[in-house]
C-alpha positions in Angstrom: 0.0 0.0 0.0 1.3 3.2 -0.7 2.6 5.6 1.4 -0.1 8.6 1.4 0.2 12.1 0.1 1.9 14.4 2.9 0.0 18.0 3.2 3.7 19.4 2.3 6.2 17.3 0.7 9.6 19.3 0.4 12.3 17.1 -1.2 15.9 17.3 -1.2 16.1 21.5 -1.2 19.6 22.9 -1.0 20.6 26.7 -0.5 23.6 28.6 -0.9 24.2 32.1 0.5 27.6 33.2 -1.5 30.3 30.3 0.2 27.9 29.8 2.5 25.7 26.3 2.5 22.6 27.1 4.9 20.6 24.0 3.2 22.1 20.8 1.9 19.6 18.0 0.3 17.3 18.2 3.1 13.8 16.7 2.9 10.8 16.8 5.4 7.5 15.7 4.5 4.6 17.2 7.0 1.2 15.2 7.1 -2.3 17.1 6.8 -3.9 17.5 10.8 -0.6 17.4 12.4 1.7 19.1 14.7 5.3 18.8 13.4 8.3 20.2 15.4 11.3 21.6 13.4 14.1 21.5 15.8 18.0 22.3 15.4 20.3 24.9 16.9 20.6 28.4 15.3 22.2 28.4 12.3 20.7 25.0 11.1 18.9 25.6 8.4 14.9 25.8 10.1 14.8 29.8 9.0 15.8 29.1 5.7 13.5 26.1 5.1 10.8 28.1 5.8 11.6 30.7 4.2 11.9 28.4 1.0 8.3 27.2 1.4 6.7 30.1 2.2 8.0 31.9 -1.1 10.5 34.8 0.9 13.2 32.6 -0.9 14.0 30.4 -3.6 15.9 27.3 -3.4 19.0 26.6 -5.4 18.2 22.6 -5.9 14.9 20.8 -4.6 10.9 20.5 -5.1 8.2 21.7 -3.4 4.9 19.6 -3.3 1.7 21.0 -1.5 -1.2 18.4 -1.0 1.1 15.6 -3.5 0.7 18.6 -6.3 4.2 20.6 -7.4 4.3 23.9 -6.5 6.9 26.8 -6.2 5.9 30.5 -4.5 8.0 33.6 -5.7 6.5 35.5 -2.8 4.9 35.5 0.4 1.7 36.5 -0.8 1.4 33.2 -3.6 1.4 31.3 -0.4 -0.9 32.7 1.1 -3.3 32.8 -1.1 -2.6 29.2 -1.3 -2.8 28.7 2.4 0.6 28.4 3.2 1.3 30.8 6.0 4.2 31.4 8.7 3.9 33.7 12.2 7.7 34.3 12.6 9.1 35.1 16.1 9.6 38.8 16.0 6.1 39.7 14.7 6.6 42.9 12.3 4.1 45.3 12.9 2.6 48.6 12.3 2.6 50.0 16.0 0.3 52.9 15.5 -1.8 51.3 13.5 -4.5 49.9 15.5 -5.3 45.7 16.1 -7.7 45.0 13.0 -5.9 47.3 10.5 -2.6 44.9 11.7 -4.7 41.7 11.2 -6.1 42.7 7.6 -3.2 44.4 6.2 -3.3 44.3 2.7 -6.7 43.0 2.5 -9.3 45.8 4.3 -12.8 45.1 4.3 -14.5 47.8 1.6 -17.6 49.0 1.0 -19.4 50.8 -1.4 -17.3 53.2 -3.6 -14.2 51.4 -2.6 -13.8 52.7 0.8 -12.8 50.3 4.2 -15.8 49.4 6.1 -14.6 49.3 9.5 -17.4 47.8 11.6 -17.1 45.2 9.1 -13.3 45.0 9.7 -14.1 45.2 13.5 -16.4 42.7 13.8 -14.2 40.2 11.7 -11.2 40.9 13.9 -13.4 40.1 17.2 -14.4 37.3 15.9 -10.9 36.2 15.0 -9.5 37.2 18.4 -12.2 35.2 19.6 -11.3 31.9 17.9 -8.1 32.3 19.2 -9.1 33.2 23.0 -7.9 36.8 22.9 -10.1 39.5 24.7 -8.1 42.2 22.8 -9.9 45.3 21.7 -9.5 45.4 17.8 -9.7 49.3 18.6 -6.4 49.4 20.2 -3.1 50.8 19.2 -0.5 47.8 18.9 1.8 50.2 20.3 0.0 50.0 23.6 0.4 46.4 23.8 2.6 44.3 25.5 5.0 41.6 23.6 2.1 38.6 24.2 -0.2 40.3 23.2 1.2 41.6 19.9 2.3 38.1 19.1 -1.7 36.8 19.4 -2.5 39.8 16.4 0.4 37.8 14.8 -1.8 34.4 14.9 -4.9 36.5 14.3 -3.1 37.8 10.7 -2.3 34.7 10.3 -5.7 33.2 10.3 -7.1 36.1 8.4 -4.9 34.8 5.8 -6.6 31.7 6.0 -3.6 29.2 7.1 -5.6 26.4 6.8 -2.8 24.2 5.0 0.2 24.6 6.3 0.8 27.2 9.3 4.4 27.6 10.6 5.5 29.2 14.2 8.6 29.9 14.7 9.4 30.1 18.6 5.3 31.0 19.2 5.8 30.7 22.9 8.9 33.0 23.5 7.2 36.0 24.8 4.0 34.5 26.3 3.0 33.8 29.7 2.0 30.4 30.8 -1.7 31.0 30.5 -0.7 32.5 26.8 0.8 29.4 25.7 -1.9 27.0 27.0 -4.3 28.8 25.2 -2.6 29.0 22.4 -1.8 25.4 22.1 -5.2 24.7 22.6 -5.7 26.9 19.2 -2.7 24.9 17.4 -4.6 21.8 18.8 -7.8 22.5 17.1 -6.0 23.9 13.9 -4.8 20.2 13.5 -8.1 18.9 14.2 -9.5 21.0 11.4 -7.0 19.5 9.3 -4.1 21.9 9.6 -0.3 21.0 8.9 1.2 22.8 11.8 5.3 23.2 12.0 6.6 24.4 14.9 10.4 25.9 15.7 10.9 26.4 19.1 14.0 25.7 21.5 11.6 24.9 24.4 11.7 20.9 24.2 10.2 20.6 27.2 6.8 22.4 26.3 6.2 20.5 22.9 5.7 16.9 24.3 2.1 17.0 24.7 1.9 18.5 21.5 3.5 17.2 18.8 3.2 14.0 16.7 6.6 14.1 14.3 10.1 15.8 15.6 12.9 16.6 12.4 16.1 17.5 13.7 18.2 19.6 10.9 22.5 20.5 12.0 24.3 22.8 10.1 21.9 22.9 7.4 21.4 18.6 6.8 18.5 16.7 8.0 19.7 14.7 11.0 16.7 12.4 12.2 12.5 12.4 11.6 10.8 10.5 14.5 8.1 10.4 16.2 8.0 12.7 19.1 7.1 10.0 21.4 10.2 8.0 20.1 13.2 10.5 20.9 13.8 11.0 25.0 14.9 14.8 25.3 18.6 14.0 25.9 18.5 12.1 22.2 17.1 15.6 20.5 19.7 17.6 22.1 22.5 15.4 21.2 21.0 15.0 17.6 20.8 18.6 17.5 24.4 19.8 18.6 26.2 16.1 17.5 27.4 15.5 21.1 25.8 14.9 24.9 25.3 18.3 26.3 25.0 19.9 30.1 23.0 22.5 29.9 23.9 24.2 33.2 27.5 24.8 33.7 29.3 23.1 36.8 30.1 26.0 40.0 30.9 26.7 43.3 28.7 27.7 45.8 29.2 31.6 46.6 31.1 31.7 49.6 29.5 31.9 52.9 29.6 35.6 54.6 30.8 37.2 50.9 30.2 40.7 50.8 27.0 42.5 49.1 27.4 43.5 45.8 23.7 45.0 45.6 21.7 45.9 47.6 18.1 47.6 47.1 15.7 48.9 49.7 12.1 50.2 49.1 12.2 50.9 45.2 9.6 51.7 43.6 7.5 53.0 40.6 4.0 54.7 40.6 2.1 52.0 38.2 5.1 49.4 38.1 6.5 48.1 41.2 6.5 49.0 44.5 8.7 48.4 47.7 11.0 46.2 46.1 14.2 45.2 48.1 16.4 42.7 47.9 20.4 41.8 48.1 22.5 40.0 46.0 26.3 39.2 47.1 29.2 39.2 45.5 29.2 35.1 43.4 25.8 34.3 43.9 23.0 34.4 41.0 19.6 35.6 41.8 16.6 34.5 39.9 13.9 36.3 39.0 10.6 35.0 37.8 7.6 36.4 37.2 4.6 36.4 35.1 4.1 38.5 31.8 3.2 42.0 33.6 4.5 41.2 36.7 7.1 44.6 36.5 10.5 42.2 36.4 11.6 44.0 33.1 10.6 47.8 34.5 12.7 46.6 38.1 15.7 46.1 36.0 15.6 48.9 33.9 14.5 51.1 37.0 18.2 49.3 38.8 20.1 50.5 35.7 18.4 54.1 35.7 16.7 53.9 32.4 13.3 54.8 33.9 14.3 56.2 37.6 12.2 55.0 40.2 9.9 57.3 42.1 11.3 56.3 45.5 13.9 54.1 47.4 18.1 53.3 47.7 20.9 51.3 45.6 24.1 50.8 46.8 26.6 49.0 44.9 29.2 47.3 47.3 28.3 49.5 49.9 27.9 53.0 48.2 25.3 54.4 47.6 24.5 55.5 43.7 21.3 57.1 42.5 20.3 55.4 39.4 19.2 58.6 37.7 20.8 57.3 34.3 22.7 54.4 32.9 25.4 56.7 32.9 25.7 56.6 36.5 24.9 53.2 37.0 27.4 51.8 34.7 30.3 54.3 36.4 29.1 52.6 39.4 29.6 49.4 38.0 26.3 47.9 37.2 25.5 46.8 33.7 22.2 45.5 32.2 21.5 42.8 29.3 18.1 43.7 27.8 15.0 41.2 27.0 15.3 43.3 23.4 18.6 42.6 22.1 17.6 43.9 18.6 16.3 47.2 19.7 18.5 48.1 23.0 21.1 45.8 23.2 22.5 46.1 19.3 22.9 48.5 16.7 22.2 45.5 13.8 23.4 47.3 11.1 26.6 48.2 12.5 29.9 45.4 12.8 30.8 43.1 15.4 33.7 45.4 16.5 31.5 48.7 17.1 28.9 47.2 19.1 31.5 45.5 21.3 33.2 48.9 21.9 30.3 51.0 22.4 30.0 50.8 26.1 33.8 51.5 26.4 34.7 54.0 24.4 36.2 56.4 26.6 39.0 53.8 27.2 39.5 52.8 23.7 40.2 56.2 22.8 43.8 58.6 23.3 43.3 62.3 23.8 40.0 62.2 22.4 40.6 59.9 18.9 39.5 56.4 18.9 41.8 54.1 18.4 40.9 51.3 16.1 43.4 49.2 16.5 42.2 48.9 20.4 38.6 48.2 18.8 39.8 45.4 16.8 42.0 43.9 20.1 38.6 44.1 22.3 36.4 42.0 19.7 39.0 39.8 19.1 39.5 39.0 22.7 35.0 38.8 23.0 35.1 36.3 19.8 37.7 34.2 21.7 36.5 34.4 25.2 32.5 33.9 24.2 33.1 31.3 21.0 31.1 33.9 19.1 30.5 32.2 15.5 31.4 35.1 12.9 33.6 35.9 10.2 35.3 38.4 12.0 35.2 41.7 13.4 33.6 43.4 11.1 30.9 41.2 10.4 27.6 43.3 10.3 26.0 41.8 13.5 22.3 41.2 11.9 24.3 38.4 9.7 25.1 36.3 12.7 22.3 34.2 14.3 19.7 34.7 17.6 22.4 33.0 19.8 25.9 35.0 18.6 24.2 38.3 18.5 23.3 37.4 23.0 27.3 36.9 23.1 27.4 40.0 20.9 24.9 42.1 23.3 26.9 39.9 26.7 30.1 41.1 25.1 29.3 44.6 25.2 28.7 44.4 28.8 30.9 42.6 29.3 33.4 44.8 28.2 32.8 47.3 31.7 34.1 44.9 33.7 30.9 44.9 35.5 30.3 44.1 39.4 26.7 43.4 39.5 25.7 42.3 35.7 21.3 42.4 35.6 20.2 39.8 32.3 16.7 40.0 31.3 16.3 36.8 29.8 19.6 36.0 28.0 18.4 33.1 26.5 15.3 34.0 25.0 14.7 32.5 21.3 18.3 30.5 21.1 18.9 26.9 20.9 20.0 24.6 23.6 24.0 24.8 22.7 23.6 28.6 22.6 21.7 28.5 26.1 24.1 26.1 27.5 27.1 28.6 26.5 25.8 31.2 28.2 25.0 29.8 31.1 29.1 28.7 31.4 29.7 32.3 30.2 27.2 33.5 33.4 28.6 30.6 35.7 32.0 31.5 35.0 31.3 35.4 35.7 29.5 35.0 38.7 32.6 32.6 40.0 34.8 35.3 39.3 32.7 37.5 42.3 30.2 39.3 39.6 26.7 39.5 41.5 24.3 38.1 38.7 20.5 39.0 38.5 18.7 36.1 36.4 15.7 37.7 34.8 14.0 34.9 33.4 10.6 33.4 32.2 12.1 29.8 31.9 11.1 28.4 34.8 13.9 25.5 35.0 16.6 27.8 34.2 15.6 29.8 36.9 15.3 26.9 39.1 18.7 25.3 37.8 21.0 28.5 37.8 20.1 30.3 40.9 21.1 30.5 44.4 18.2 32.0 45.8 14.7 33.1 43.7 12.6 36.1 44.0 8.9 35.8 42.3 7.3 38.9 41.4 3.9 39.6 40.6 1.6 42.6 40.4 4.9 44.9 41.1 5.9 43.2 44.5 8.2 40.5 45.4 5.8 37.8 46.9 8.1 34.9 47.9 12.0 34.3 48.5 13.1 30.6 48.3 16.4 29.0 48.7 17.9 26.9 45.8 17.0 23.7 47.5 13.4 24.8 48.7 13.2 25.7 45.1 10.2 24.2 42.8 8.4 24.5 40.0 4.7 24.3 41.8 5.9 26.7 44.3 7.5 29.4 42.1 4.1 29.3 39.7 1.8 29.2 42.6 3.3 32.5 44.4 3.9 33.9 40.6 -0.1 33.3 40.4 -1.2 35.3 43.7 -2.3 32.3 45.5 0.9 32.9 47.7 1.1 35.1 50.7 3.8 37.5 50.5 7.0 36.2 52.2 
């Protein structure tokens, strides 16, 4: 009996950018009413395959087969009109455009004469928000929104554009809460029901084993293994991934007992962010932070680092005590922050390797007033060596290099200050687990070296595996303290929830 038609049938596609081979004879066939995972670490190929099949590119050697007929898209709007749609992981929008004119961009509801009927539009993006769970207001400026919530206009586009062949999310659960991403796998769940072929990137193995049927592991840009999910144990994707067992958490000491505070904050707070927030952090140890989408973890750092001052309270950074009035200050104090947006505030994209590295430093890298370029050059050299950055060299533009070198890039600017108390708002947010597990032995090995590290993060056993103690936060206060070894999962999410007393 013969084997039947997959919903997409890509076979054998190759790509080439220059010298560069992102996609060599790879092949991946996804069946009609499934959930397939595309897995591999950045730089693997997954972009560019999807990329291929949704028409953005066009493949040097290979076919293209969509419900067992041939087919070949010269742009993004071919496949959607054919149903072939992907939600990427940085959702491009217009921000002060409002939700419905983001969901039917390109295709407004008219009227008579021509002219966009908006209660039509209206009511057709309700009724889309509905069938995804979102309580949005189609009324409201995407501006206004937070990075979940723009990311569920992003599914609502994508349904407008009637995905109901192929849909493809890359990283769909990066910015979303817990609630956020059980609602939207139950969406995913009833696209696949419906009859959807759904293809999933994501580097959050954990959350896709209730999910998906078929796993396809691709390594610097081959096809490594197609399984079923069920048949691959989590330590067998990783090593299929990265072509070797990996530790995902870096081996440490313990910060020594009785070290001296590196941080220390009383009473900060924020009128309609936080409030009363205190805490230490001494000199080796890394604090976690976890909190809930809106919880105010994101405005506490940036508050620490003096990008929005807080309204009221004290820092002092190994016992003095700085005002963080402006980063400025706070970096001449010795505090340095990592940002959850590494594309908007932790890089300049368009610029090279070397001049983002040197940015934060240039006062040293200068004589009498003239930077020196020759002391550029030595200081990304020495970042490319000490973080294994993957680049052609210093002046490699950094939007060339992929989600996980451009973290190193954004760590390596910091770096560069020589910090004392380094805040990261999740650094590993949308790389892959060889990435993640090199920055947590670029972390490890900083906090070893006496840095005091706040651990922003929304991965809950990252939190729970890299920190020495854990603050939760939710509605702008810290509700519960723990230990690492009174640490848990069900404990963290219940105080994150509310349903904890303040400790």
């Amino acid at each position: 009996m013969s084997e039947p038609a997959a919903r997409l049938d890509l076979r054998h596609l190759s790509k080439s950018f220059g010298g560069i081979r992102a996609l060599h004879d790879v092949s991946l066939r996804v069946a009609a009413g499934s959930v397939h995972a595309l897995l591999g670490e950045n730089g693997a190929g997954k972009s560019t395959l999807v990329k291929i099949a949704t028409g953005l590119l066009q493949a040097d050697a290979g076919d293209m087969l969509l419900d067992g007929a041939a087919c070949r898209f010269t742009s993004p709007m071919q496949a959607r009109r054919a149903g072939v749609v992907a939600v990427y992981q940085d959702p491009k929008m217009f921000p002060h455009l409002d939700v419905a004119e983001n969901i039917f961009m390109g295709q407004y509801r008219t009227g008579p004469g021509g002219l966009i009927d908006r209660a039509v539009m209206y009511r057709a993006a309700t009724a889309l928000l509905r069938t995804i769970e979102s309580d949005l207001d189609p009324t409201a400026l995407v501006a206004g929104l937070s990075v979940g919530e723009v990311q569920f206009v992003e599914f609502a586009r994508a349904l407008a554009d009637r995905a109901d062949r192929v849909l493809f999310l890359d990283e769909p659960t990066a910015s979303l809460s817990p609630a956020e991403t059980g609602r939207l796998f139950r969406v995913i769940r009833g696209m696949r029901d419906a009859g959807t072929a759904v293809v999933i990137i994501s580097h959050r193995l954990e959350e896709l084993r209730d999910l998906v049927d078929t796993v396809t592991v691709l390594r610097d840009g081959g096809h490594v293994v197609t399984a079923p999910a069920t048949a691959l144990s989590g330590a067998e994707i990783v090593r299929a991934m990265v072509g070797r067992t990996l530790s995902l958490v870096a081996p440490r000491p313990a910060p020594t007992a009785g070290a001296e505070t590196r941080l220390a904050v009383r009473g900060l707070t924020l009128a309609g962010s936080f409030d009363d927030v205190g805490f230490d952090i001494r000199a080796g140890e890394i604090v976690g932070m976890f909190g809930l989408v809106g919880a105010g973890r994101t405005e506490i750092a940036q508050a620490l680092f003096g990008i929005t001052p807080p309204d009221a309270g004290s820092v002092a950074v190994d016992g003095r005590a700085v005002a963080p009035r402006s980063p400025r200050r706070m970096l001449a104090a010795g505090l340095a922050y990592v940002p959850e947006d590494r594309e908007k505030q932790g890089l300049v994209p368009s610029l090279s390797l070397r001049l983002n590295v040197a940015a934060t430093v240039l006062d040293r890298l200068a004589r009498w007033g003239v930077l020196r370029r020759a002391r550029e050059v030595a200081l990304a050299v020495r970042s490319i060596a000490a973080l294994a950055i993957r680049t052609n060299g210093t002046e490699a533009v950094v939007s060339s290099l992929s989600g996980g070198n451009r973290q190193k890039v954004v760590l390596a600017k910091w770096l560069a200050i020589d910090p004392k108390v380094l805040l990261l708002d999740e650094p590993t947010h949308g790389i892959d687990v060889g990435a993640k597990a090199q920055v947590h032995a670029i972390v490890a090995g900083l906090a070893a070296r006496g840095v005091a590290v706040l651990l922003i993060s929304s991965d809950l056993p990252e939190i729970l595996a890299m920190s020495d103690r854990v603050l939760v936060v939710a509605g702008g206060r810290i509700v519960a303290r723990f230990d690492a070894d009174e640490a848990s999962e069900v404990g963290i999410l219940t105080a994150a929830s509310g349903l904890r007393e303040a400790a």
